[in-house]
C-alpha positions as CSV (number, residue, x, y, z in Angstrom):
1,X,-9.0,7.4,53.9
2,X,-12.1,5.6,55.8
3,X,-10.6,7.9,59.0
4,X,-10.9,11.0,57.5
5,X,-13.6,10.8,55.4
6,X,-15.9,9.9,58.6
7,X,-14.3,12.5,60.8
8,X,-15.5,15.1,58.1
9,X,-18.9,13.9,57.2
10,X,-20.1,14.4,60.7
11,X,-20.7,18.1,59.8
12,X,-22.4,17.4,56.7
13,X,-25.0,15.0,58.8
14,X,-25.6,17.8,61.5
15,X,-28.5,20.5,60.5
16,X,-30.2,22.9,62.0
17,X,-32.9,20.9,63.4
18,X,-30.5,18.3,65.6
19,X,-27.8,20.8,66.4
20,X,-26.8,20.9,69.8
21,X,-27.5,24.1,72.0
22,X,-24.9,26.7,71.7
23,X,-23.3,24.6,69.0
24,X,-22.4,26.1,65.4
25,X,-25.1,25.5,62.4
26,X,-24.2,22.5,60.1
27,X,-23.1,25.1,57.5
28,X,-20.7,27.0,59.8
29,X,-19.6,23.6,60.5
30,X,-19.6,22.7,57.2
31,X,-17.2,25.8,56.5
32,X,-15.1,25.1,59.6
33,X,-13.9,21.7,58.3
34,X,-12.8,23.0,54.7
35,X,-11.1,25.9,55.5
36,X,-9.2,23.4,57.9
37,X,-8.7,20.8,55.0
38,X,-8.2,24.1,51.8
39,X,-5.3,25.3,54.7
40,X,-3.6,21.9,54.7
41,X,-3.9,21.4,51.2
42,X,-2.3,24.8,50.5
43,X,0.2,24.0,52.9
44,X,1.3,20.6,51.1
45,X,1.0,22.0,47.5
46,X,3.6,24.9,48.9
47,X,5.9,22.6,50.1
48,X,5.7,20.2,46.9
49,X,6.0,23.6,44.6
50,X,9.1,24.6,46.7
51,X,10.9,21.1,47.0
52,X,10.1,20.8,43.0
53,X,11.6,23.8,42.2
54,X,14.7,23.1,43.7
55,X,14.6,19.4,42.0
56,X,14.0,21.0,38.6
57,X,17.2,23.2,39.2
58,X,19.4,20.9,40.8
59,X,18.7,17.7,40.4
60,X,20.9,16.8,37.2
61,X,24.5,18.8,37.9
62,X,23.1,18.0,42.6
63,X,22.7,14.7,41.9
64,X,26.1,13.7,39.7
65,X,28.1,16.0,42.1
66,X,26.3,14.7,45.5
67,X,27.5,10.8,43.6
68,X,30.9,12.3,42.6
69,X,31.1,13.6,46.1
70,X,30.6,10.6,47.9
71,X,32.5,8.1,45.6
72,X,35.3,10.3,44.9
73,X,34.5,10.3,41.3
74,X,35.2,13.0,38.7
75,X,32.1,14.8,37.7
76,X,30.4,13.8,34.1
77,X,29.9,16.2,31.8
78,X,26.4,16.5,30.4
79,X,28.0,16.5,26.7
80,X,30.0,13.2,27.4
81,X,27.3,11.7,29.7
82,X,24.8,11.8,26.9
83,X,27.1,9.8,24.1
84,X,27.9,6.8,27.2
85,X,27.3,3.3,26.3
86,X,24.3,2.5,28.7
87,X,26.0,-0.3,31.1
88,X,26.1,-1.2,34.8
89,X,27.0,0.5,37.8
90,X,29.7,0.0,40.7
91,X,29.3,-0.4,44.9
92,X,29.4,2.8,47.1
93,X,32.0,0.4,49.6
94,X,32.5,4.3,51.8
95,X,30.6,6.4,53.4
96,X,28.0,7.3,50.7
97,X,26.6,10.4,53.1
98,X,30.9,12.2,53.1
99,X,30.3,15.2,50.6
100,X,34.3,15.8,50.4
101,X,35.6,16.3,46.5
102,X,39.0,16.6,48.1
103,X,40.1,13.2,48.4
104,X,42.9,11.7,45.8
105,X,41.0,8.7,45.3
106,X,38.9,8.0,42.1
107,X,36.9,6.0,40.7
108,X,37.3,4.2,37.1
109,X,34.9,4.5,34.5
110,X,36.3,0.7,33.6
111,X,38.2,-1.3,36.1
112,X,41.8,-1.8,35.2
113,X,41.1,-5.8,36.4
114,X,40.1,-8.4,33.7
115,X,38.5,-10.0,36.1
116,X,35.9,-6.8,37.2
117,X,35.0,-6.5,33.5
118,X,30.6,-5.8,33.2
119,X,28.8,-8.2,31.5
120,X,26.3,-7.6,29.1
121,X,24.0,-9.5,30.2
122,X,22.5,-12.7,29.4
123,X,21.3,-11.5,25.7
124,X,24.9,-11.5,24.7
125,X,26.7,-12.6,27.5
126,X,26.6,-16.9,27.0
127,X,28.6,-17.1,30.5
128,X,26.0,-15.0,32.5
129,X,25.2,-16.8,35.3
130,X,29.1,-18.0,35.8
131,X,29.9,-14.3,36.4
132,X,27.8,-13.9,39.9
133,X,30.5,-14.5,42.6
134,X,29.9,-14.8,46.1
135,X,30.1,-11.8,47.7
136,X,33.6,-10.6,48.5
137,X,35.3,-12.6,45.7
138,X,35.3,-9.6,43.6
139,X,35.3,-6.7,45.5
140,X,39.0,-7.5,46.9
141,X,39.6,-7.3,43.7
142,X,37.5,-4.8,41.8
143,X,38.9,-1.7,44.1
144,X,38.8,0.8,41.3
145,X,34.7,0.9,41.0
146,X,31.9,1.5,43.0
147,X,30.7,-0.9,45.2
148,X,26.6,-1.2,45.8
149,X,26.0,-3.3,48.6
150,X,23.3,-6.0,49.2
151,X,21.6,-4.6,52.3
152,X,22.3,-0.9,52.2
153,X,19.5,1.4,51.7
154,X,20.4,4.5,49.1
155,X,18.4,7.5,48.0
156,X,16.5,8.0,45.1
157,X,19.1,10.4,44.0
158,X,21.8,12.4,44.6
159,X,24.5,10.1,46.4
160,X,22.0,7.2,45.3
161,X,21.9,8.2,41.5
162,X,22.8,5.9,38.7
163,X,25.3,7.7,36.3
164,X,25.0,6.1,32.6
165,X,28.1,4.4,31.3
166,X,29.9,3.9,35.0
167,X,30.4,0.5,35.8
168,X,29.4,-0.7,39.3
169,X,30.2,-3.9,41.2
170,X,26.7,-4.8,42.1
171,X,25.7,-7.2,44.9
172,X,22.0,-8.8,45.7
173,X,21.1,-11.3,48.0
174,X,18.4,-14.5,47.5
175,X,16.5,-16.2,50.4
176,X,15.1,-15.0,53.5
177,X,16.7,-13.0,56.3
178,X,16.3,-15.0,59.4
179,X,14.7,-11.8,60.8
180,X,12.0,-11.3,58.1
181,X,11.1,-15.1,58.5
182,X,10.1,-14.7,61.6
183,X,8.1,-11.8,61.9
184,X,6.6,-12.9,58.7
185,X,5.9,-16.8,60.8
186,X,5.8,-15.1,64.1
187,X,2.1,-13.9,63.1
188,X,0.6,-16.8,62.7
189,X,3.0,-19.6,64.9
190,X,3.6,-17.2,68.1
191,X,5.8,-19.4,69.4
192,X,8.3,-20.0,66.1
193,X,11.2,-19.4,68.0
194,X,10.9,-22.2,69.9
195,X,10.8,-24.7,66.6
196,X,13.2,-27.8,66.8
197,X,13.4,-28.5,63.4
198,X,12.6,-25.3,61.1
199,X,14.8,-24.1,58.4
200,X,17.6,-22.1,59.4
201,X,16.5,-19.2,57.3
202,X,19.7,-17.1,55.7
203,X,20.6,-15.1,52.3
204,X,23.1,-16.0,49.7
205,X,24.8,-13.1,48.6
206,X,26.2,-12.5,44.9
207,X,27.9,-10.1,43.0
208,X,28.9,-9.0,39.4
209,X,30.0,-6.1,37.2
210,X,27.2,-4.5,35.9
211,X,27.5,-1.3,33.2
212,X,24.3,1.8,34.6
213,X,22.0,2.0,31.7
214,X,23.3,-0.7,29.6
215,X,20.3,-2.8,27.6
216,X,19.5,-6.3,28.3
217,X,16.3,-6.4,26.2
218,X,14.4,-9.3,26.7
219,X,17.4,-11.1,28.4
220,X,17.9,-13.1,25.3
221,X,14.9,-15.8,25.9
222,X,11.5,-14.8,24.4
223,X,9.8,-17.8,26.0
224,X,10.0,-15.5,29.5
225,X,7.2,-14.0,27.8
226,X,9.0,-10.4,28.5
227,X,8.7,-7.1,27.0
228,X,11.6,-6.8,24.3
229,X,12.8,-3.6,25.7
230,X,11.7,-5.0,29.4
231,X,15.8,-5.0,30.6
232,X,17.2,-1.7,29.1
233,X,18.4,1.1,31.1
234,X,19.7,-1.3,33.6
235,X,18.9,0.9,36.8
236,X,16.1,3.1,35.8
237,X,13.5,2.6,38.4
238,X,10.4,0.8,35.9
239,X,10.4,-1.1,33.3
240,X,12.8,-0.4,30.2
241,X,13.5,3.1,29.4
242,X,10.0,4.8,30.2
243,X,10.8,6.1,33.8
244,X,9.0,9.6,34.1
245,X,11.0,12.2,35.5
246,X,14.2,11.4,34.7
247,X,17.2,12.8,32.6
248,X,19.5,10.7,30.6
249,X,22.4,11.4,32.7
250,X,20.8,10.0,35.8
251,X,18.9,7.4,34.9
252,X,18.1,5.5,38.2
253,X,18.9,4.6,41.1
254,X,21.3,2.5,42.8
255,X,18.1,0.2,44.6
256,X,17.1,-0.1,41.4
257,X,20.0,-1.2,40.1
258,X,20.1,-3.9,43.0
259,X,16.9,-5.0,41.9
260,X,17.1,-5.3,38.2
261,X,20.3,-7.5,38.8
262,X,18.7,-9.7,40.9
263,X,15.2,-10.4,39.1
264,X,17.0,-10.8,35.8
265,X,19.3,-13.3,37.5
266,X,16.6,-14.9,38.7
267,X,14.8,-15.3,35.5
268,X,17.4,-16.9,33.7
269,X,18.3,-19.0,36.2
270,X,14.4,-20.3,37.0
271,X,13.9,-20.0,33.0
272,X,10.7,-18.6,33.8
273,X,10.3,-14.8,34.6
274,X,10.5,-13.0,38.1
275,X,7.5,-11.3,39.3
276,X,5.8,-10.6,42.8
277,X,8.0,-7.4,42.9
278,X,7.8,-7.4,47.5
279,X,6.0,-10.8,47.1
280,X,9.4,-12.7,45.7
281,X,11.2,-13.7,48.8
282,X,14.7,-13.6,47.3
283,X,14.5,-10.0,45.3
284,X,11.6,-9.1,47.7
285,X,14.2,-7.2,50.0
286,X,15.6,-5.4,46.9
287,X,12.5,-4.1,45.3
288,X,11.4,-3.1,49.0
289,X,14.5,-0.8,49.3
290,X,13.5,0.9,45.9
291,X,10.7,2.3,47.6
292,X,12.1,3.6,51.2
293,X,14.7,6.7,51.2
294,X,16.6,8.7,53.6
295,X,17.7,12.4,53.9
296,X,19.4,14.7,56.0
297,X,17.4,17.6,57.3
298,X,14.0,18.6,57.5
299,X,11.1,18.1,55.4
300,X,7.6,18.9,55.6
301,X,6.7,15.5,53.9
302,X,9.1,12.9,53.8
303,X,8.3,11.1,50.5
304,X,8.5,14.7,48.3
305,X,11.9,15.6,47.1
306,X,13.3,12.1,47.8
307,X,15.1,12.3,44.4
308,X,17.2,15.5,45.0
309,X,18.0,17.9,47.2
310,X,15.8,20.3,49.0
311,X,16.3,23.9,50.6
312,X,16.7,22.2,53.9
313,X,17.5,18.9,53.2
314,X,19.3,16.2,50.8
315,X,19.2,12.6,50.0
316,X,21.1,10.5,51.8
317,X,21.9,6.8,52.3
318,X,20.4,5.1,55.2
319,X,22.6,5.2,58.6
320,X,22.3,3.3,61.6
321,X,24.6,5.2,63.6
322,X,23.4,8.5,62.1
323,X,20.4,10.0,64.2
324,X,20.3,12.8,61.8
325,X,19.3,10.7,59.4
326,X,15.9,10.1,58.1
327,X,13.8,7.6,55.9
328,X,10.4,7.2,54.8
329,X,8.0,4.9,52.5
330,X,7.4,6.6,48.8
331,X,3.6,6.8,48.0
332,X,4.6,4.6,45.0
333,X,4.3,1.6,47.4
334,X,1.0,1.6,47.1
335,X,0.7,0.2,43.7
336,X,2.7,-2.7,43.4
337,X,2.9,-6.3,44.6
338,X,3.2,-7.7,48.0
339,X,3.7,-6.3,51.6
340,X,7.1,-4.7,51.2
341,X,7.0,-3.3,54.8
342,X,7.9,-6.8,56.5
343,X,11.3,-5.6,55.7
344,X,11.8,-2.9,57.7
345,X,13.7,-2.4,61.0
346,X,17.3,-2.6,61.3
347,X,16.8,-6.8,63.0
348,X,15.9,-7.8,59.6
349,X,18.9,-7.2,57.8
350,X,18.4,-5.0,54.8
351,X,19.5,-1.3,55.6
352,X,15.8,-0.2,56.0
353,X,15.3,2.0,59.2
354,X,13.0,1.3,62.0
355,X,9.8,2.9,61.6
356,X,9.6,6.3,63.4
357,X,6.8,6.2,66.6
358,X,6.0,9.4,65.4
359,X,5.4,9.2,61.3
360,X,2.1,10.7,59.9
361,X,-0.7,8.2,59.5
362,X,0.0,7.5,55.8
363,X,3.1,5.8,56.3
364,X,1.6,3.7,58.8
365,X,-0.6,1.9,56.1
């Protein structure tokens, strides 16, 4: 904002008096720079209008198809979606990005496995924490869910949408990536790599059955000092129920559901609650992938119409080996906690893209 407000003031400085021979008046000047900045104002409230529009239309029967699509899961009616117990979600373990409905495969609302059964959460569940598994245990086993994985990046919506009532096998991570620890050392020791004796920084991974949408409250223990309603809609991107935007059928996102896993793990297990949001180094990754989303095909501005799909483009999960593919930062990041861009790049482990050498100036911030 300091850029650009002193690259347009200049005009406003310059009157007739100090002009420059052959040089414009300061109000010609003065006109010059705001029909340049009412043009590129127009242009990005067009392109907003459009994208909206095509969210507004699409995004509830796009974004359950674009999920059914990619997990080979039957489609949810609106009428049965909205009567749904509100419980946990399942891991995308394919190609999240394949939009075939033709495969013979299908998901499970439930798992036919006792031992792939969602818990409640630790309000009614007494053997919460001895349901985490380390990742792998139960997704040999769980094979009829969805599988969320730890360090991949999914969309806001569309293949990355949370469907209410589906249960997912859901898999977080705690500790540091040995990637983010050094760049986040690297900065101040240059020469960290050459430490003798330094930690050898690595995640744990766990995993559990968790029901989209299902309410965990305050997570049974008021001394948290948590919002009674702080846990409900397990996936919706904010706290509780009160995300704007969004339709009781999809009712977050599978990042968020990564992340509400993990920080109410976390709090139970500390006994004191999990905050810092980017600033807590073991659900730090999680909250950071909440915020960064990929599509496939072109958009004016990357961070509109991450949600849904577009008239030229559609969410997608993050890729390595798909150049199509591309990702940016949503504005959001800028109000909450800690630097949540230390996790980027494909070195530090978390499905987050390398930054593009050629992204507008905002999403260099």
């Amino acid at each position: 904002s300091s850029a650009m407000s002193s690259k347009y003031l200049s005009p406003w400085v310059l009157t007739k008096q100090n002009a420059p021979p052959n040089q414009p008046s300061s109000f010609g000047l003065r006109v010059k720079s705001l029909t340049r900045i009412h043009v590129v104002f127009t242009i990005a409230v067009a392109a907003a209008w459009i994208q909206r529009v095509y969210m507004r239309e699409d995004h509830h029967d796009g974004a359950l198809a674009s999920l059914a699509a990619s997990v080979q899961f039957p489609l949810l009616s609106t009428e049965n979606s909205a009567d749904t117990s509100k419980d946990g979600t399942q891991a995308l373990a394919i190609d999240g990005n394949a939009q075939s409905l033709n495969s013979s495969a299908r998901w499970s609302r439930r798992s036919q496995f006792s031992q792939c059964q969602p818990t409640k959460g630790p309000s009614l569940d007494p053997h919460f924490l001895d349901r985490l598994r380390p990742c792998g245990k139960l997704a040999s086993v769980c094979t009829d869910i969805p599988l969320v994985e730890a360090n991949r990046d999914y969309p806001g919506g569309g293949v990355g949408a949370v469907v209410p009532g589906q249960d997912y096998l859901v898999q977080f991570d705690i500790g540091l990536h040995h990637g983010v620890a050094q760049d986040v050392l690297g900065k101040d020791f240059r020469q960290i790599s050459s430490c003798v004796s330094c930690p050898n920084f690595e995640e744990q991974c766990f995993e559990v059955v968790v029901t989209g949408g299902d309410n965990w409250g305050n997570l049974g223990n008021e001394s948290l000092g948590l919002d009674p309603h702080a846990y409900d809609c397990m996936g919706g991107c904010g706290a509780g129920c009160k995300t704007p935007g969004r339709r009781q059928e999809d009712i977050g996102a599978l990042d968020c559901l990564k992340h509400d896993v993990c920080s109410a793990w976390k709090s139970v297990k500390m006994g004191r609650a999990s905050t810092g949001f980017c600033h807590d180094p073991d659900c730090g990754d999680e909250a950071a992938m909440t915020l960064f989303n990929c599509w496939k095909g072109w958009r004016l501005f990357g961070s509109v119409g991450s949600h849904g799909a577009g008239p030229f483009s559609r969410p997608a999960i993050c890729d390595l080996n798909d150049h199509q593919i591309q990702g940016s930062w949503n504005h959001a990041g800028w109000f909450t906690k800690g630097r949540c861009k230390i996790y980027q790049g494909w070195k530090k482990g978390q499905g987050i893209p390398d930054p593009h050498p050629l992204r507008s100036p905002i999403q260099r911030l």
